[in-house]
N, C-alpha and C positions, 0 to 999 in steps of 0.2 A: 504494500500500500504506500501512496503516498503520503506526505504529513498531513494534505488537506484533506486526504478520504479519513484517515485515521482524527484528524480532529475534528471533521462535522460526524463521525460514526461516537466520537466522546460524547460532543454535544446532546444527540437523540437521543442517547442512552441519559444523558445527564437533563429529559425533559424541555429544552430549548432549542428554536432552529434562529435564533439570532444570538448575541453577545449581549444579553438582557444583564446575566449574572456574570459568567467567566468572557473573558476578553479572550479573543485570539493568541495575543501575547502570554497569558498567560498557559492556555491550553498547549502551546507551542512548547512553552518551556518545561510543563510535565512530560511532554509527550519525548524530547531528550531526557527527563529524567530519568523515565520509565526503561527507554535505551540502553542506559547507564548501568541501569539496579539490573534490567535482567543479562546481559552481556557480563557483567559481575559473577551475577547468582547462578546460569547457566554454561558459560563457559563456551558461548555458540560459536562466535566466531574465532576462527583460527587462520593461523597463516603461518609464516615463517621467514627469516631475514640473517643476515650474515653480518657478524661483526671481525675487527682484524683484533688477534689476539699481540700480547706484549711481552717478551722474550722474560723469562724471569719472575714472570708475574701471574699472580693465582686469581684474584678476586676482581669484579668490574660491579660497574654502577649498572643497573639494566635499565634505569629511566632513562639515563645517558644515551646507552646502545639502544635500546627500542621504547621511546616515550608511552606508546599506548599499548603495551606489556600488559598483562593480566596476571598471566602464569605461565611460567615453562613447562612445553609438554616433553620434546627431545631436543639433548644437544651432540652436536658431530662434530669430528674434529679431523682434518683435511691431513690424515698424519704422512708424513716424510713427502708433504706437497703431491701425492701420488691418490691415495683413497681416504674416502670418506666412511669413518670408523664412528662405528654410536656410542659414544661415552656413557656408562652405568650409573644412575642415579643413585643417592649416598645421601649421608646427613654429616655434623660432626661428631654425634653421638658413635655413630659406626665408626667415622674414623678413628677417634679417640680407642676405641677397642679394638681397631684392625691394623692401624698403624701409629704406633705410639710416635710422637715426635712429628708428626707428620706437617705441621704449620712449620717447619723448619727441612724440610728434606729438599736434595738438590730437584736443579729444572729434567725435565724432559720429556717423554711423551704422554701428554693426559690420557688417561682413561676412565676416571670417574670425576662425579662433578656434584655439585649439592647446588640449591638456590633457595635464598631466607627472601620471604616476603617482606618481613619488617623488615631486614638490612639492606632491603633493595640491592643485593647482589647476587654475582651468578661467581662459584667456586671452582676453579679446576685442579686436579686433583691428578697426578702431578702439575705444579707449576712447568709451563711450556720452554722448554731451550731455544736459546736461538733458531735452531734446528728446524723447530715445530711451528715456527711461525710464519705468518707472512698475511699476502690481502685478504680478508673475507677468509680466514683459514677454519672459523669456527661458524657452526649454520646450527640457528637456535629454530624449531619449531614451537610456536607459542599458544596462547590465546589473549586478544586482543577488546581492547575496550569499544564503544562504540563511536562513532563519527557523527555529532548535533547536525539535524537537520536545519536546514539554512535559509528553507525554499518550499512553497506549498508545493511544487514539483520534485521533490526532492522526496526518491524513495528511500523508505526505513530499511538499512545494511542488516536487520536481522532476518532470519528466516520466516517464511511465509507462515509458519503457524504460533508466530509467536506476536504477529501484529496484534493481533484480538489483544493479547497479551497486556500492550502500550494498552492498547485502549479500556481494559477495566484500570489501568493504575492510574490515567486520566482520571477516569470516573470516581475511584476511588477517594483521589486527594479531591477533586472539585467537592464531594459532600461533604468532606471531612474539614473545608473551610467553609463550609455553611452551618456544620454543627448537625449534619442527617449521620447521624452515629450508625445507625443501624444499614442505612443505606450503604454509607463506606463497608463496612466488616461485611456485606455480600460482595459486594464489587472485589475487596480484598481477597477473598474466600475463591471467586473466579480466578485473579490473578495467578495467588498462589497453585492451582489445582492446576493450570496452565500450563505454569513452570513444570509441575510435577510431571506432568502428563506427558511433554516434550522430553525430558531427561530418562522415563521411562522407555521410549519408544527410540532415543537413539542409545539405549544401554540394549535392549534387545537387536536393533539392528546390529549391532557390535555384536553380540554374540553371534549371531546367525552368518555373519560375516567371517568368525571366529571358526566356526565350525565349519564353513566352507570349506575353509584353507587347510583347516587340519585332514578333512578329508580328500582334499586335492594332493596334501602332502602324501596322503596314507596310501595313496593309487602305487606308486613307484617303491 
């Protein structure tokens, strides 16, 4: 949907078909709110982007490297400039039990990696040697915030069954500044069930996908 279908579809549902109560502006700017929270809460869009690593060096800022970061899903590391090798996720809880000392061990080919949401960094594990580095040598697979709509033409970047989505969180916050309590907490109660419904149905696709492969594998 566009932001205009998605905010005259708030409006009807919210009882008016002019700006009696809620302004445009403001509909407009729940309707990126809404963007925000479930892009957040769901985790839909994805993508992936390449940063150049630093000879020497373990830890990076990821707001730095990729501003609208969410969460790392995989990171790869272009080792001896030849292949693209997938680095093992980790904490430093593991490390500390797996390799003592290990904030101090020499550089050279990463193969694990940890990322802290609060420390806005991404860890690699070994730190890289001259060796290992060079342009774009590491390619992070993420998930991504959403992009405010700017423009009644301007389509919502989230997936198609999640517009309805914006549109009770509209609904929602518009009763909730007029004081219809009860009105919001069903609107909410849609939002949420939404959210649910979509992370349902792509954890079953994932499996079923899973189970493809496994079976494609088991042929040979």
């Amino acid at each position: 949907m566009t932001r205009e279908e998605i905010r005259d579809l708030s409006r009807k549902r919210l009882g008016e078909t002019t700006s009696a109560f809620w302004s445009d502006a403001e509909l407009n700017t729940w309707i990126n709110d809404a963007g925000h929270d479930i892009a957040f809460r769901t985790k839909c869009l994805r993508t992936n982007g390449t940063m150049t690593p630093v000879a020497d060096t373990a830890s990076y800022v990821m707001s730095t490297q990729f501003p609208d970061l969410l969460s790392v899903l995989e990171v790869y590391h272009f080792t001896d400039g030849l292949t693209w090798q997938k680095l093992d996720p980790t904490n430093r809880t593991d490390l500390d039990a797996t390799h003592q000392g290990w904030q101090s061990v020499e550089s050279g080919t990463p193969y694990e990696y940890y990322w802290d949401r609060e420390e806005n960094v991404l860890y690699l594990y070994v730190p890289p040697s001259s060796a290992q580095v060079g342009t774009d040598y590491v390619k992070v697979y993420y998930t991504k915030d959403y992009v405010d709509l700017s423009a009644d033409e301007s389509e919502s970047g989230l997936p198609d069954r999640l517009h309805w989505a914006q549109v009770d969180y509209v609904v929602s916050t518009g009763y909730e500044t007029r004081g219809h309590g009860d009105k919001s907490n069903d609107a909410w109660s849609k939002y949420f069930q939404r959210l649910h419904d979509y992370q349902v149905e792509r954890n079953r696709e994932k499996e079923d996908d899973d189970l493809i492969m496994k079976n494609y594998r088991n042929i040979w």
